[in-house]
N, C-alpha and C positions, 0 to 999 in steps of 0.2 A: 484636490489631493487628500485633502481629510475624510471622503465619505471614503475612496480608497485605504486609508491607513485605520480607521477603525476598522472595516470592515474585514481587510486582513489578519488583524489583531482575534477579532469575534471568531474567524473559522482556527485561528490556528491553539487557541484554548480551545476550541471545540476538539479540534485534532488531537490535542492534550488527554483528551477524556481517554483512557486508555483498558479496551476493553478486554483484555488479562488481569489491569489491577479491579474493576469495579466489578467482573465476575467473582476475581478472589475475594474481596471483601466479604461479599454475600455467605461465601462458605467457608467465612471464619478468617478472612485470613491469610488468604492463600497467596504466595507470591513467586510465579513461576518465573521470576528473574534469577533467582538462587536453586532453581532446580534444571536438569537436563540441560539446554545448550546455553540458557539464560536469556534468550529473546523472550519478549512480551508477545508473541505470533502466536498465531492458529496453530502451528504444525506443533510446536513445542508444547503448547495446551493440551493438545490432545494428546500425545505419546506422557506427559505427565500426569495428565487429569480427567482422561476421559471424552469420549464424545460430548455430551452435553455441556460438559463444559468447554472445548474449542467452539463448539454452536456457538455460543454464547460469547464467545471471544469475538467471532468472526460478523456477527450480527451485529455487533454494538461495531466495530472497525471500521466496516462496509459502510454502515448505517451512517456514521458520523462524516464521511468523505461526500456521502450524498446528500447530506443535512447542509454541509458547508456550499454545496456546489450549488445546489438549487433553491435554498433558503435563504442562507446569509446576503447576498447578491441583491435580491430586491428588499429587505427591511428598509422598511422607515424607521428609522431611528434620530428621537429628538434633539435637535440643536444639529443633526448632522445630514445636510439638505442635501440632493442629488446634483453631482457636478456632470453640468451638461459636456463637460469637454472628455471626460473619462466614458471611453467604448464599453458599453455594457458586455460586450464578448472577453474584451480584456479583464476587464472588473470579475466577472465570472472565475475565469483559469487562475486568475490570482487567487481566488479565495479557494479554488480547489485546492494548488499550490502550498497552499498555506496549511491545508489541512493535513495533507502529506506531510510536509514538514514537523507539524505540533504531535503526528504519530512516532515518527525519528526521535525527535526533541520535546517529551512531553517536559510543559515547565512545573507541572504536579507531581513528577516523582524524579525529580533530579535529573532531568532533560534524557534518563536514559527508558527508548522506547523501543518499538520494533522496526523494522525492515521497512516498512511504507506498500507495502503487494495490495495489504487488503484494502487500506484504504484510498488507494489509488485507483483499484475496481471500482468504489464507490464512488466515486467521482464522474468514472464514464459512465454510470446507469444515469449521469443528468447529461453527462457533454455528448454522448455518440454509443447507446446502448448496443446497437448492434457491432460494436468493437471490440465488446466483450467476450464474441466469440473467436475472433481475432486470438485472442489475448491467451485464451483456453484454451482453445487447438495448440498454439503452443506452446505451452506449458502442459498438458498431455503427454504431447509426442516428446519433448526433450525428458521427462519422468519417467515416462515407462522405457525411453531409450535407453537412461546413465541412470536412473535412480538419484540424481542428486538435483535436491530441491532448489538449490541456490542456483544452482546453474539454469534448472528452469524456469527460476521467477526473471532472469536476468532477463534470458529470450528472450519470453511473455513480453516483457518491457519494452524491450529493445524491437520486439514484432509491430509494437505499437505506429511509431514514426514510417518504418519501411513502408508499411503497409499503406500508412496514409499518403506516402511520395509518389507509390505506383497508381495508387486510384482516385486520390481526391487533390491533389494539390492541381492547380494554384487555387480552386477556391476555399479549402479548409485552413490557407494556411496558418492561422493562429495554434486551430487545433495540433498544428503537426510541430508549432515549433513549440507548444507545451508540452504533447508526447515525446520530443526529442530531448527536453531538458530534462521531467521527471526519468527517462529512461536512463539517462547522464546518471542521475541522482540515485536510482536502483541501483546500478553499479557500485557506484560509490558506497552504497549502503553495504555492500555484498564483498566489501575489498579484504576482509578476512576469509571469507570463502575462495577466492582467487587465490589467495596464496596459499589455501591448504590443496585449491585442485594444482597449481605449479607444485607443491611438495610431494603430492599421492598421500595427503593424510586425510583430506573430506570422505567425510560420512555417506554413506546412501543407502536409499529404502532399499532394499532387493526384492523384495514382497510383492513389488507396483512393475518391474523390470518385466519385460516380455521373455527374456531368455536368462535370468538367474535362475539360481538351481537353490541358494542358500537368501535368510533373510540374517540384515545385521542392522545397528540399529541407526535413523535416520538424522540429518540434522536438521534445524529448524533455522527458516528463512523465511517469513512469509513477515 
């Protein structure tokens, strides 16, 4: 259990690394939790700061979900020996898991972080790359549907599990009961966007909508 509890510990500082604050740094400073919707995400990066810098947000996000997922998992790390009873598959999603989480709750900037989208992608570019397109198709289609971001990262999430119940269980099924949770945990993430779509007061792109006529401006979810 110890090379499990360090190694949880490792991804989810990694997760911590939050790449809206260490983009702003660079340009002085910059802290898009006090501008636009207040999430540390992509979407809010960009509509506050430009393209280059959402890149830059969403590279380090990605980056770090895939850092946990595929690096942390085999380190040797001294004094903390490999416990032959812990499933290296489990060992794995956990430290994904974790990374997820340290994005939510970074402990560097007062446990408040983003939504968990981006670096949740990064995560599958180690566990199951080709689910990515999975993930994209829908969140696409629900975006240019309703123009409202939060609702299509839910999908996207929630596309994850379905998708694996109809084609790969029973033999993925770790994979499917960690898409099932993280998707849980999207939601959860997203429960102020649920009750402004119950109210009719959420935001949406119209810009990206296949049949608006008007753009207004978008909220950030990611």
């Amino acid at each position: 259990m110890l090379e499990l509890g360090v190694k949880f510990l490792i991804s989810y500082f990694l997760g911590s690394l939050m790449g809206a604050m260490i983009v702003g740094k660079l340009r002085g400073g910059v802290d898009i939790r006090t501008m636009g919707s207040g999430n540390a995400g992509g979407t809010n990066a960009l509509r506050t700061q430009g393209f280059m810098f959402a890149l830059g947000v969403v590279i380090v996000d990605v980056g770090k979900g895939a850092l946990a997922t595929g690096l942390v998992p085999g380190l040797d790390i001294p004094f903390v020996g490999t416990d032959p009873e812990i499933s290296r598959t489990w060992l794995t999603l956990c430290c994904a898991a974790a990374a997820v989480a340290g994005h939510v709750w970074p402990i560097y900037h007062g446990f408040k972080g983003g939504k968990g989208g981006a670096t949740l992608i990064g995560t599958l570019f180690i566990l199951a790359p080709t689910l990515i397109i999975v993930v994209l198709l829908a969140f696409a289609s629900v975006l240019i549907v309703t123009g409202y971001v939060g609702l299509a990262t839910m999908t996207a999430a929630t596309s994850l599990p379905v998708w694996l119940a109809i084609t790969r269980l029973p033999a993925d099924q770790p994979l499917f009961i960690f898409s099932a949770v993280m998707a849980l945990f999207i939601i959860y993430c997203h429960r102020s966007n649920i009750e402004r779509l119950r109210n009719g007061t959420e935001n949406r792109i119209t810009k990206v909508m296949l049949f608006a006529k008007t753009a207004t401006k978008g909220d950030d979810d990611t």
